[in-house]
TORTOR-560312 format. One record per residue: residue number from 1; x, y, z of N, C-alpha, C, CB in turn. Coordinates in Angstrom, 3 decimals, decimal comma, always signed. Each point is the difference from the previous one (the first is absolute). Glycine has a CB too. Layout:
! TORTOR-560312
 num      n_x      n_y      n_z     ca_x     ca_y     ca_z      c_x      c_y      c_z     cb_x     cb_y     cb_z
 NUM        X        Y        Z        X        Y        Z        X        Y        Z        X        Y        Z
...
This chain:
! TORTOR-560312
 num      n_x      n_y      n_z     ca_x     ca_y     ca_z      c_x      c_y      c_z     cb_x     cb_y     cb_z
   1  -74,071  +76,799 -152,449   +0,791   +0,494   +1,125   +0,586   +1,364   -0,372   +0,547   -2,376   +0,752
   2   -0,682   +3,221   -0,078   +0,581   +0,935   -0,179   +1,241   +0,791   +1,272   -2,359   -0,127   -1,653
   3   +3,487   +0,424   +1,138   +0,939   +0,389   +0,475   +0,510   +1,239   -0,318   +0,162   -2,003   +0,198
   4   +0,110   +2,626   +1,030   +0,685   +1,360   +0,198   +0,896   +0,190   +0,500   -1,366   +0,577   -0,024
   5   +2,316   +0,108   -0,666   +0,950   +0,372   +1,128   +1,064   +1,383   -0,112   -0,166   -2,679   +0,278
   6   -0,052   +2,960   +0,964   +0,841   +1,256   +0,194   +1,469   -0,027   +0,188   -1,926   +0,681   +0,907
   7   +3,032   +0,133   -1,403   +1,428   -0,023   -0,018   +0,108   +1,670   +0,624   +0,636   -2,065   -2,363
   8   +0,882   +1,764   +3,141   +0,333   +1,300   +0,459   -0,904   +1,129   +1,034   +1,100   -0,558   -2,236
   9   -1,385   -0,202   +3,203   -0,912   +0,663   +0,827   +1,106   +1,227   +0,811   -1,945   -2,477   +0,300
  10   +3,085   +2,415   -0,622   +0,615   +1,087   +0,198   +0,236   +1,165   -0,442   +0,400   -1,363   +0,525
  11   -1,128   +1,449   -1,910   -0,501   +1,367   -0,452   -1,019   +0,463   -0,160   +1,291   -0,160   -0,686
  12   -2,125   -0,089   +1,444   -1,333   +0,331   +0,642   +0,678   +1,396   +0,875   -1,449   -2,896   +0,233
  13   +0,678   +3,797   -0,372   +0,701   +1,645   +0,498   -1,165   -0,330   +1,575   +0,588   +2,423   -3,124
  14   -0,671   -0,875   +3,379   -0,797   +0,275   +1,545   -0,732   +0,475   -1,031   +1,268   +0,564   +2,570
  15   -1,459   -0,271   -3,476   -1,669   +0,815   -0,484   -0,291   -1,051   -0,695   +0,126   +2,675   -0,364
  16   +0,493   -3,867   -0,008   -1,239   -1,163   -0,434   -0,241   -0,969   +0,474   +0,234   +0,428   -1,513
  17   +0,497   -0,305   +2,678   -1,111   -0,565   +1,526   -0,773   +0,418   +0,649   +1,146   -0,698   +0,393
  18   -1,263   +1,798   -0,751   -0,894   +0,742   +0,642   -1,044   +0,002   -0,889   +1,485   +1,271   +1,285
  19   -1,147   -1,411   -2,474   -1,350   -0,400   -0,948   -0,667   -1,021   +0,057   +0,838   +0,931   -1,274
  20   +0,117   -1,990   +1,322   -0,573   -1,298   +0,325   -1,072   -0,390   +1,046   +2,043   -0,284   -0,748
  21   -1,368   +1,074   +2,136   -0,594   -0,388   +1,314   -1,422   +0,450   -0,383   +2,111   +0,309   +1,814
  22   -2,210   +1,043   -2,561   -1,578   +0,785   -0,462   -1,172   -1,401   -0,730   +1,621   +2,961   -0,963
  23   -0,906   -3,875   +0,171   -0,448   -1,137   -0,470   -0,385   -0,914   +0,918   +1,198   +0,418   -1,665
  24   -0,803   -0,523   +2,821   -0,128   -0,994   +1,212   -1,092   -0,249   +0,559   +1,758   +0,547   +0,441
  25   -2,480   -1,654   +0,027   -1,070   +0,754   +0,991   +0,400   -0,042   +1,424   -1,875   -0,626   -1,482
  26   +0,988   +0,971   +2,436   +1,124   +0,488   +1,284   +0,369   -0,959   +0,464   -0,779   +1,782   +0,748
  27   +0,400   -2,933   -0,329   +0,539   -1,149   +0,226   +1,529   -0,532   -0,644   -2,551   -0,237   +0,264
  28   +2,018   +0,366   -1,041   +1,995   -0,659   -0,319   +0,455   +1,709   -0,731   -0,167   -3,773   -1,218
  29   +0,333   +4,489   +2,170   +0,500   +1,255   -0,208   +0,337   +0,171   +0,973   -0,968   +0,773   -1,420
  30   +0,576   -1,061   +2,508   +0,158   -0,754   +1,617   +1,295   -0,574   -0,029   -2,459   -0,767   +0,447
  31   +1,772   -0,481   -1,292   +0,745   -1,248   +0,470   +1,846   +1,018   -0,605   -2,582   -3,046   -0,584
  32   +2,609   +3,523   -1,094   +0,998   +0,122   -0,388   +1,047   +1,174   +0,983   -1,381   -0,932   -2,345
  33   +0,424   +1,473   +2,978   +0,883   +1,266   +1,133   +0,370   -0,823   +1,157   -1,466   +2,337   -0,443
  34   +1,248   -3,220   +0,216   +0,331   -1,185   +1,481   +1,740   -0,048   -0,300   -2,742   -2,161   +0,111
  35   +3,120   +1,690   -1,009   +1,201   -0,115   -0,637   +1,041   +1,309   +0,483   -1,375   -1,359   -2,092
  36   +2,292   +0,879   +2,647   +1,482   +1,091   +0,403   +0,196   +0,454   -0,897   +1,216   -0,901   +1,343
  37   -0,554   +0,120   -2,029   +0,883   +0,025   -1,232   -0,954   +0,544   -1,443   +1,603   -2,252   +1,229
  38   -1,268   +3,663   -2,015   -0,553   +0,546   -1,067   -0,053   -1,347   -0,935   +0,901   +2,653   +0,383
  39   +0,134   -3,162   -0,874   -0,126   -1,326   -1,225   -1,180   -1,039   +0,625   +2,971   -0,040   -0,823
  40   -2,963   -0,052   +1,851   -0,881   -1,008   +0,738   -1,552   +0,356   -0,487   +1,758   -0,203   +2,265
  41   -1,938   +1,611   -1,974   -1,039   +0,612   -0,607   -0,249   +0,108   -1,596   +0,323   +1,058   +2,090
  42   +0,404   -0,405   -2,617   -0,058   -0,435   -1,629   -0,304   -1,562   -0,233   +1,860   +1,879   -0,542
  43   -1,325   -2,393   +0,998   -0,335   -1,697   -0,657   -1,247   -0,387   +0,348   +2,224   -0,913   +0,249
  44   -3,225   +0,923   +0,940   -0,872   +0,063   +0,927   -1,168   +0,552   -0,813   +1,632   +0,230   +2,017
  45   -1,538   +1,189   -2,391   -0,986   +0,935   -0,384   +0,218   -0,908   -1,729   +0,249   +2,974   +2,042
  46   +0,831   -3,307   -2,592   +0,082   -0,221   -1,292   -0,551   -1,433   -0,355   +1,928   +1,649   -0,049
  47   -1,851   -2,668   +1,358   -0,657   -1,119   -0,328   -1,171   +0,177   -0,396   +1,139   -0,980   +1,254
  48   -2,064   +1,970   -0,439   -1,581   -0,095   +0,033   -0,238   +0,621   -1,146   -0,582   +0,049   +2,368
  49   +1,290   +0,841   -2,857   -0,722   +0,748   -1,727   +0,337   -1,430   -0,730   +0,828   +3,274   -0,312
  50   +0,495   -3,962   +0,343   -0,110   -0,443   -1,193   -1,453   -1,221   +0,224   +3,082   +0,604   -0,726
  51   -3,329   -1,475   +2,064   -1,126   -0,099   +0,023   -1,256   +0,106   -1,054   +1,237   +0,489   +1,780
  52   -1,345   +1,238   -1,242   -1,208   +0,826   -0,088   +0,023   +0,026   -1,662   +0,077   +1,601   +2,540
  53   +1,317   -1,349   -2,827   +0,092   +0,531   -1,780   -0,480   -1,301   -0,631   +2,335   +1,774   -0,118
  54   -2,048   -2,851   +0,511   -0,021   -1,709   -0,643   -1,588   -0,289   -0,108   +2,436   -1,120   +1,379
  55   -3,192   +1,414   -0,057   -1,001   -0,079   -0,248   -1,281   +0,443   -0,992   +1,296   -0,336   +1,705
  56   -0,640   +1,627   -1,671   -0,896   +1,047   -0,502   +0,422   -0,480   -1,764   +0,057   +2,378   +2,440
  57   +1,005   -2,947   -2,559   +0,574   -0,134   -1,551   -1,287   -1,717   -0,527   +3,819   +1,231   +0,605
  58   -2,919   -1,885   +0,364   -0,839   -1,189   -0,689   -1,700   -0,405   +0,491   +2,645   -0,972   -0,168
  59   -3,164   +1,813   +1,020   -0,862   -0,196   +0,616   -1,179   +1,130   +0,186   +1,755   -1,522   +0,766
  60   -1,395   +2,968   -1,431   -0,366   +1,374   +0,165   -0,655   -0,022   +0,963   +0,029   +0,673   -1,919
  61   +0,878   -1,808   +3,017   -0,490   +0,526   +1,378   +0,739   +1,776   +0,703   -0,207   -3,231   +0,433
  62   -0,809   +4,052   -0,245   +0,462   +1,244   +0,632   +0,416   +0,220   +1,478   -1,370   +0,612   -1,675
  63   +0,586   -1,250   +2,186   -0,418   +0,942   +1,682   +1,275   -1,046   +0,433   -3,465   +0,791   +0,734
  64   +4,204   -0,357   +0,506   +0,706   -0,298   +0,645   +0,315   -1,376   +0,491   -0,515   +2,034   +0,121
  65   +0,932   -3,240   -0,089   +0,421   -0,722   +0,252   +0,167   -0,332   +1,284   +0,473   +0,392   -1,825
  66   -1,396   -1,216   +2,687   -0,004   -0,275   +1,506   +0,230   -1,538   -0,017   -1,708   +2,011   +0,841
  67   +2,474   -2,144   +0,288   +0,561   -1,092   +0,553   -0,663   -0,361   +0,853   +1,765   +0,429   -0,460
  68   -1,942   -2,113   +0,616   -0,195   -0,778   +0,916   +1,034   -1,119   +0,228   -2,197   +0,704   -0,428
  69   +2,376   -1,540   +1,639   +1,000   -0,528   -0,133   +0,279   -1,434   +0,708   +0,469   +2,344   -0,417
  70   -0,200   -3,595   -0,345   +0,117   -1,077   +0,192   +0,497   -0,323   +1,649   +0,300   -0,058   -2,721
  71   -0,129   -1,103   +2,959   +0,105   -0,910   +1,111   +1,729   +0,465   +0,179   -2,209   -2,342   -0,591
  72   +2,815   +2,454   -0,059   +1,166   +0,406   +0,226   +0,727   +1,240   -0,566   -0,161   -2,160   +0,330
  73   -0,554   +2,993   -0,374   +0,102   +1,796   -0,687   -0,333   -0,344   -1,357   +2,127   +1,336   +1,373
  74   -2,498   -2,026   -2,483   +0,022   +0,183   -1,253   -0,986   +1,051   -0,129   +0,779   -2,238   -0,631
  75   -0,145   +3,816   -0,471   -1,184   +0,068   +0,044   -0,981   -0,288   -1,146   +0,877   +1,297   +1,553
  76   -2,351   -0,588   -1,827   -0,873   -0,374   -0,965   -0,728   +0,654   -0,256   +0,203   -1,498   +0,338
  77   -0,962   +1,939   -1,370   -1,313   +0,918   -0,452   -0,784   -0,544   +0,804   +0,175   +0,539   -2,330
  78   -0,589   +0,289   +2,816   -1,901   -0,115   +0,882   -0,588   -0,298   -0,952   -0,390   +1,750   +1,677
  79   +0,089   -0,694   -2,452   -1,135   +0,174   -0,458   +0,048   -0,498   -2,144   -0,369   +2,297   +2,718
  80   +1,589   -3,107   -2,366   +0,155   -0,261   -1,221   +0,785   -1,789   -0,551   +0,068   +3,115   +0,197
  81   -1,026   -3,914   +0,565   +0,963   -1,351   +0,526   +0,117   -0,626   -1,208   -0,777   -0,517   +2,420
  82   +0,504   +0,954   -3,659   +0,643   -0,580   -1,358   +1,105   +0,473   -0,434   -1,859   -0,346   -0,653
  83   +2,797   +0,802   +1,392   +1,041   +0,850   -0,777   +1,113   -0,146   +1,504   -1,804   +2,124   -2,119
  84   +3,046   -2,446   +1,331   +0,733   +0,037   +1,374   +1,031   +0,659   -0,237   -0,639   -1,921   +0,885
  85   +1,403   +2,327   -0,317   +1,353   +0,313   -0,027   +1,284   +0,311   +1,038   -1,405   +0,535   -1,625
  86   +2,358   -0,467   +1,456   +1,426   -0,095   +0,886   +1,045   +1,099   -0,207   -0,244   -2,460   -0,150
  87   +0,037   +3,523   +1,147   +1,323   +0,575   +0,075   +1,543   -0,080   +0,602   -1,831   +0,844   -0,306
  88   +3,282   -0,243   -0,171   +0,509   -0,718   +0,317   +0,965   +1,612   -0,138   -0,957   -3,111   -0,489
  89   +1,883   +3,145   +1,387   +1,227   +1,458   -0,144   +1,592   -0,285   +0,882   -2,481   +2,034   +0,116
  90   +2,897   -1,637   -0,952   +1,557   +0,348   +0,658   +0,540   +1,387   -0,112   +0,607   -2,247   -0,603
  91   +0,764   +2,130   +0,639   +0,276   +1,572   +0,351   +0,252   +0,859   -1,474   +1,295   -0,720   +2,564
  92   -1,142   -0,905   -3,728   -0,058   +0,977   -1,645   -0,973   +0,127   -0,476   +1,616   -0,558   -0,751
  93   -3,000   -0,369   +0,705   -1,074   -0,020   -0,552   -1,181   -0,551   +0,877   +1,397   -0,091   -1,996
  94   -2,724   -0,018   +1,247   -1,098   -0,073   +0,608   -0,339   -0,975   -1,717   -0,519   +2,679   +2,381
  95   -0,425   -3,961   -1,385   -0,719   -1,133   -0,710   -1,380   -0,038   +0,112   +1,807   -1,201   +0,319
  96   -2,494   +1,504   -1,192   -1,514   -0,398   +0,801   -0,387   -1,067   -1,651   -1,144   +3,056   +2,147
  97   -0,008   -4,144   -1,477   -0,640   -0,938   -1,138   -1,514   -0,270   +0,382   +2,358   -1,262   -0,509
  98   -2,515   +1,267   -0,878   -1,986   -0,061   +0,431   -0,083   -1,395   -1,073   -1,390   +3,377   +0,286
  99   +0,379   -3,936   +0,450   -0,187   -1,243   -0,996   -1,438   -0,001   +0,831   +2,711   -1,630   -0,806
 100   -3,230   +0,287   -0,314   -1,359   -0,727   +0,491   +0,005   -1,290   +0,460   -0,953   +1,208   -1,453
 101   +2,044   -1,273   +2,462   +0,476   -0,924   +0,714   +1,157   +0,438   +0,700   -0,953   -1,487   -1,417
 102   +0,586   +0,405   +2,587   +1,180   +0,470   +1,163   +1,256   +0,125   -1,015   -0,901   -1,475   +2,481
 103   +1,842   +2,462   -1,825   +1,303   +0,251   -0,449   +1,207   +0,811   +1,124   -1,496   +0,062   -2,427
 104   +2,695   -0,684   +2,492   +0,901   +0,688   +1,074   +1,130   +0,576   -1,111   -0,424   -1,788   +2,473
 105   +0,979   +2,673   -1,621   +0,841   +0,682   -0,806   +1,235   +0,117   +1,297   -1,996   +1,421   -2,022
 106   +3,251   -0,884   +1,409   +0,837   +0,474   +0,537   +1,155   +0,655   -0,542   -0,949   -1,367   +1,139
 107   +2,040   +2,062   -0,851   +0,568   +1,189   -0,616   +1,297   +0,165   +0,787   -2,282   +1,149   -0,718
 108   +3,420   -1,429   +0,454   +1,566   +0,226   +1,059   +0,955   +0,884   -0,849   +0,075   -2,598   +1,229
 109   +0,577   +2,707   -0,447   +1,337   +0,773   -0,970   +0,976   -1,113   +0,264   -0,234   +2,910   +0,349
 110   +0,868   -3,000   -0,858   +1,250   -0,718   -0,735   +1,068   -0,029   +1,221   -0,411   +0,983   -2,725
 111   +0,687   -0,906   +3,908   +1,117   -0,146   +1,141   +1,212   +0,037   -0,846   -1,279   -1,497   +1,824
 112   +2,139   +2,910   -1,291   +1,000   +0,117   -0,258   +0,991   -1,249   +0,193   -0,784   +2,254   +0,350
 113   +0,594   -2,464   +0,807   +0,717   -1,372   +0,714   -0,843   -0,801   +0,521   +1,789   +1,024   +0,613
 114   -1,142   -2,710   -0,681   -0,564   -0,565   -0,095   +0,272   -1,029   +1,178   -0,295   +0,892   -2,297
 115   +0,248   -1,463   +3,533   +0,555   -0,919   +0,908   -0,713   -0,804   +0,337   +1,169   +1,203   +0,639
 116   -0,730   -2,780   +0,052   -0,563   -0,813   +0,279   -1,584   +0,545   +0,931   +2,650   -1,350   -0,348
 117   -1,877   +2,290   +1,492   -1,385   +0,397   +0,913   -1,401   +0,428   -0,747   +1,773   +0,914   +1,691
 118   -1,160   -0,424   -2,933   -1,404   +0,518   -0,703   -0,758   -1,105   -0,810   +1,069   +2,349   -0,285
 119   -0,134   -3,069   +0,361   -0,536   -1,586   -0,806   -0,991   -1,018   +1,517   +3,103   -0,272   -2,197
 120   -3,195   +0,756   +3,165   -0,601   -0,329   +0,479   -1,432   -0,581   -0,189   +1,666   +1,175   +0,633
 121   -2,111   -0,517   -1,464   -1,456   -0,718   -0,519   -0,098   -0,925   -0,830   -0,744   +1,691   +0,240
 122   +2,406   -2,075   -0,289   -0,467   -1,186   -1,517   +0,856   -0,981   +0,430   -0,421   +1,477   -2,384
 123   -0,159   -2,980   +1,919   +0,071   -1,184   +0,402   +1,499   -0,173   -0,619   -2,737   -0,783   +0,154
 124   +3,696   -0,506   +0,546   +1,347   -0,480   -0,747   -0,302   +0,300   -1,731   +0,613   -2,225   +2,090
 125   -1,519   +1,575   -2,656   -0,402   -0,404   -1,414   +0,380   +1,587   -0,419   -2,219   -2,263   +0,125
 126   +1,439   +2,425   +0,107   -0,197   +2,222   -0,555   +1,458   +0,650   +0,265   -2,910   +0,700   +1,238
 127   +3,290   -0,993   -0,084   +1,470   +0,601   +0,266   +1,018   -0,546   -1,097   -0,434   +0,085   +2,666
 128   +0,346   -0,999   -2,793   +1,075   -0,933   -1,367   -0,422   +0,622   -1,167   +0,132   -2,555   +0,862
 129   -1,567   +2,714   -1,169   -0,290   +0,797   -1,315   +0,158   +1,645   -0,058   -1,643   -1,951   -0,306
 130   +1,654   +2,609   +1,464   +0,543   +1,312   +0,147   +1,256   +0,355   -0,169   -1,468   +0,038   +1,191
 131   +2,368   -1,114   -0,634   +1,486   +0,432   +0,112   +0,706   -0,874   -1,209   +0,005   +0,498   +2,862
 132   -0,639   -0,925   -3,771   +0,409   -0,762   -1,158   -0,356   +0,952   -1,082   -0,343   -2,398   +0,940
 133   -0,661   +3,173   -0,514   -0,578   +1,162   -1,198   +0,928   +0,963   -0,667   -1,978   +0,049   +1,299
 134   +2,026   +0,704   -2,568   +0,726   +0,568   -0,114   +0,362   +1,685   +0,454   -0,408   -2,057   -1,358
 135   -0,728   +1,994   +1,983   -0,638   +1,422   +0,567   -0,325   -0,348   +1,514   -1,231   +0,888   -2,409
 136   +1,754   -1,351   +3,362   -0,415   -0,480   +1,229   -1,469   +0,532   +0,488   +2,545   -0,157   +0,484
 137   -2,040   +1,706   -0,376   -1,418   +1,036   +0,944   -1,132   -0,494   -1,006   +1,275   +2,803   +0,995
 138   -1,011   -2,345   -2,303   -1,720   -0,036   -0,909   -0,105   -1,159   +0,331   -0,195   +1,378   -2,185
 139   +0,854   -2,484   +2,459   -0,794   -1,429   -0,072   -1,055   +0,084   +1,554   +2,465   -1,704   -1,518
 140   -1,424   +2,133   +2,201   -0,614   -0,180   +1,654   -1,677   +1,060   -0,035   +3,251   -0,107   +1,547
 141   -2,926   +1,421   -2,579   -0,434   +1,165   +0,089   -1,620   -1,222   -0,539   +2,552   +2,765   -0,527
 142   -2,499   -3,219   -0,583   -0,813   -0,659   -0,937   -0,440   -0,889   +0,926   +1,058   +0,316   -2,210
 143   -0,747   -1,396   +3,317   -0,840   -1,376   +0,530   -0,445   +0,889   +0,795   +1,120   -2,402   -0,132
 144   -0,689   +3,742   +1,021   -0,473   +0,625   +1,031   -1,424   +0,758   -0,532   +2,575   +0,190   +1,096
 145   -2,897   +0,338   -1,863   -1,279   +0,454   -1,067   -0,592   -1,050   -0,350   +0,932   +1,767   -1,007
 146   -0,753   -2,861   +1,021   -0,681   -1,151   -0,365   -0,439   -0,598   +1,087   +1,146   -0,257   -1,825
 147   -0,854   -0,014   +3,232   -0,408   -0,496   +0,747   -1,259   +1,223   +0,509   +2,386   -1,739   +0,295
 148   -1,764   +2,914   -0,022   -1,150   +1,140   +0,443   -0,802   -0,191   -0,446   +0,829   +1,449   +0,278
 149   -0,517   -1,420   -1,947   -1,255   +0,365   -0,931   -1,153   -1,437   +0,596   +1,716   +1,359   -2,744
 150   -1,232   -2,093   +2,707   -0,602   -1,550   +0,223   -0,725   +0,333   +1,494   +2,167   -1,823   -1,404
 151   -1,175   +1,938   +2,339   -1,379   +0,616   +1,287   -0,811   +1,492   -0,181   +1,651   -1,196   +1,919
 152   -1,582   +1,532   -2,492   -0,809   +1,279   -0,451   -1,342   -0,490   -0,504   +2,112   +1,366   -0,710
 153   -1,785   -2,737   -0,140   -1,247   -0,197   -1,280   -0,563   -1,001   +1,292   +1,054   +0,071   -3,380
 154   -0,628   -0,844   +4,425   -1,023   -0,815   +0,352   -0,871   +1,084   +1,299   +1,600   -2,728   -0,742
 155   -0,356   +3,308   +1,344   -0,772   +0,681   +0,789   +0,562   -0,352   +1,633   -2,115   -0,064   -2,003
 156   +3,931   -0,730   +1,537   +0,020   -0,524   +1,126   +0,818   +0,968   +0,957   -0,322   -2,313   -1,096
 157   +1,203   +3,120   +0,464   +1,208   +1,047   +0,578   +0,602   -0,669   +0,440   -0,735   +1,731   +0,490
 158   +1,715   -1,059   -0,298   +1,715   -0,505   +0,362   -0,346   -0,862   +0,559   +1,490   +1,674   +0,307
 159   -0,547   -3,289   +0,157   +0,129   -0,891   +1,071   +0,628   -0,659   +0,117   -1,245   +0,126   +0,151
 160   +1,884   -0,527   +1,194   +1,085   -0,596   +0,200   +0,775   -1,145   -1,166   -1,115   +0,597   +2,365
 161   +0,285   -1,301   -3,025   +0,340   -0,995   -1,084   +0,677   +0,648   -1,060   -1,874   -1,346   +0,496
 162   +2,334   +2,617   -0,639   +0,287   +0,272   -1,407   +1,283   -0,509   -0,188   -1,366   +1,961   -0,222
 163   +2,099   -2,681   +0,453   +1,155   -0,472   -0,416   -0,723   -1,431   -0,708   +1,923   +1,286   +2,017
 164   -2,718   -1,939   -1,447   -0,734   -1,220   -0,766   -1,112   +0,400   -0,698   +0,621   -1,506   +1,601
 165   -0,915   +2,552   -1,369   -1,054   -0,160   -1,174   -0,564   -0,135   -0,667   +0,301   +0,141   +0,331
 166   +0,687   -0,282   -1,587   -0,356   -0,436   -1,418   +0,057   -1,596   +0,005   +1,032   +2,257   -1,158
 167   -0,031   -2,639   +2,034   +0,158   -1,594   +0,174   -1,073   -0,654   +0,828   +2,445   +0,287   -0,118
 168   -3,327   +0,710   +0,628   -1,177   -0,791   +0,754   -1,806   +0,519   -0,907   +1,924   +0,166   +3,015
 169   -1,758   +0,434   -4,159   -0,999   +0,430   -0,745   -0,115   -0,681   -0,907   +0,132   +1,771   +0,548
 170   -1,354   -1,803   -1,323   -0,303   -0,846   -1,081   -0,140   +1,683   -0,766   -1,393   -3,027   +0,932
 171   +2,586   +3,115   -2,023   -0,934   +1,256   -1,065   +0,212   -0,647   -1,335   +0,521   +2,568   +1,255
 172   -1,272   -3,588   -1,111   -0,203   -0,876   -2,024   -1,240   +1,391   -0,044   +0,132   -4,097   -0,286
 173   -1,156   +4,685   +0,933   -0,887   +0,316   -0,736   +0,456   +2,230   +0,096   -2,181   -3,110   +0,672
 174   +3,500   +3,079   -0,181   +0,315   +1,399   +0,260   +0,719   +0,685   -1,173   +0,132   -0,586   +2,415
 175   -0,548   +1,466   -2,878   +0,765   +1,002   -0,503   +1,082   +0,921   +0,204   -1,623   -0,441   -0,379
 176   +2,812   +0,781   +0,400   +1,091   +0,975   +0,491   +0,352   +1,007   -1,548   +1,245   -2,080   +2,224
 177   -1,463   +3,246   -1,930   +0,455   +0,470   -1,051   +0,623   +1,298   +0,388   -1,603   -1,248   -1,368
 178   +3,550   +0,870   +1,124   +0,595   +0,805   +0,815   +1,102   +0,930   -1,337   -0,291   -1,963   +2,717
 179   +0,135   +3,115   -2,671   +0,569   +0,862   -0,737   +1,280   +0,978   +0,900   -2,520   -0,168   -1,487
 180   +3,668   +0,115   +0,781   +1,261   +0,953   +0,561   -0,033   +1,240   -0,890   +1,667   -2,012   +0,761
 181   -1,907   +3,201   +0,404   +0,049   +1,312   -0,701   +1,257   +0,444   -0,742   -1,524   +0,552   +1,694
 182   +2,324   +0,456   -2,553   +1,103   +0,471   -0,073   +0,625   +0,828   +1,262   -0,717   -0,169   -2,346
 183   +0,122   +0,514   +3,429   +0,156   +0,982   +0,639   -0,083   -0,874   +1,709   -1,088   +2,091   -2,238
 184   +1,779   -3,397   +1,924   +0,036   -0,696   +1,108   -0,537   -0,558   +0,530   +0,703   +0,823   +0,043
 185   -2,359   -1,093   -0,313   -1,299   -0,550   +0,901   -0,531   -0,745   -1,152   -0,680   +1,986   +1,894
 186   +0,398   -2,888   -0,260   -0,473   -1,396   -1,115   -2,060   +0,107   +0,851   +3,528   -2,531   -0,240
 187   -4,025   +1,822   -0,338   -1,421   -0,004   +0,534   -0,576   -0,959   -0,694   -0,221   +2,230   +0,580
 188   -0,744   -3,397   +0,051   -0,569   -0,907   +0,071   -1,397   -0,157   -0,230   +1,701   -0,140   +1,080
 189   -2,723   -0,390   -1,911   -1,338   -0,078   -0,184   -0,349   -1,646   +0,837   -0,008   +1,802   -2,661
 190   -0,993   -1,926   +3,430   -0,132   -1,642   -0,201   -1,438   +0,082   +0,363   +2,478   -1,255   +0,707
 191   -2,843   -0,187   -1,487   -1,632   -0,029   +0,115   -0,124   -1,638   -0,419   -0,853   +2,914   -0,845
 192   -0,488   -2,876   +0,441   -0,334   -1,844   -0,628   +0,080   +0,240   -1,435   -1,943   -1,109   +1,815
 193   +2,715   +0,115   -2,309   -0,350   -0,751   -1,039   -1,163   -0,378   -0,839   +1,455   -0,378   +1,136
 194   -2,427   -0,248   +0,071   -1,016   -0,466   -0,745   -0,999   +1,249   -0,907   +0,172   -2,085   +1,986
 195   -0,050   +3,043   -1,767   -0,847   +1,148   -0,752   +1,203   +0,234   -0,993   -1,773   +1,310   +2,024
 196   +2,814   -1,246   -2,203   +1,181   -0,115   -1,279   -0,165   -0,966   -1,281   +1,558   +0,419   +1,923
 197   -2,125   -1,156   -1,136   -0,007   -1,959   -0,563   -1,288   +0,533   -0,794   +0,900   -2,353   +2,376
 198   -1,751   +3,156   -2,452   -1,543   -0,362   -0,262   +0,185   +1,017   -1,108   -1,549   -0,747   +2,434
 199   +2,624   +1,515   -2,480   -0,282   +1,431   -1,410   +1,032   -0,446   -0,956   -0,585   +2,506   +1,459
């Protein structure tokens, strides 16, 4: 598995976005000028290099990276269905993961504040373990990257159940592997087990 990740997409200047976009192909050079917001664009244009860079590292795959895309937006290599991977961005950093197996990812910043309304996605059980935590937000920040990451890897996206979620899933055979940055952001890996179990 390999993992990348970008910090501080806020010192990204106008001349190395403009370098970047030169790296793009027009399609998601498109897509990244779609975006209002300049950071929106940096993170956007920065998902797809790190992509592009991941590939080309473990795979000396070169040429550009095209998407096709699942039953419910996931997307996927066309032209490369042994190799998968998951991008994932907020407003401090950018996540991308390549594996040889499905894999979801996800990436938050740390909520200054923390209130019941935002606890909305998590069941009584989770709320008692959030507000018992010694860090309230990272706890909430941490099940919230864990549930994404978890619909990311099957392919299901957001849905109404996320407060039960975990209480209506079987993950004996799931992986979560969730790391807290120094710089406030926490981000989530999840995948199967059973290819863990075998090395």
């Amino acid at each position: 598995m390999k993992i990348l990740l970008f910090e501080e997409p806020e010192s990204v200047s106008e001349e190395q976005l403009a370098r970047d976009l030169l790296l793009l192909p027009a399609w998601r050079r498109r897509r990244v000028m779609e975006y209002r917001f300049r950071t929106d664009r940096v993170l956007c244009a920065k998902a797809y290099l790190l992509l592009k860079e991941g590939l080309c590292r473990e795979y000396g795959i070169r040429e550009d990276p095209v998407f096709s895309y699942g039953e419910n937006g996931k997307p996927y290599l066309w032209d490369h269905p042994g190799i998968y991977f998951n991008l994932s961005h907020c407003r401090r950093g950018v996540l991308c993961v390549i594996d040889e197996q499905e894999v979801g990812c996800d990436i938050e910043e740390i909520p200054a504040f923390l209130d019941d309304a935002l606890c909305g996605c998590c069941s009584e059980a989770e709320k008692r373990r959030i507000w018992s935590a010694s860090d309230p937000a990272a706890e909430f920040t941490r099940l919230w990257t864990m549930k994404e990451a978890y619909l990311k890897y099957t392919g299901q996206g957001i849905s109404d159940d996320l407060p039960e979620l975990f209480e209506q899933t079987d993950l004996t055979d799931i992986s979560f592997r969730v790391k807290e940055e120094k710089k406030g952001v926490v981000y989530t890996i999840c995948n199967s087990l059973r290819r863990d179990r075998q090395e």
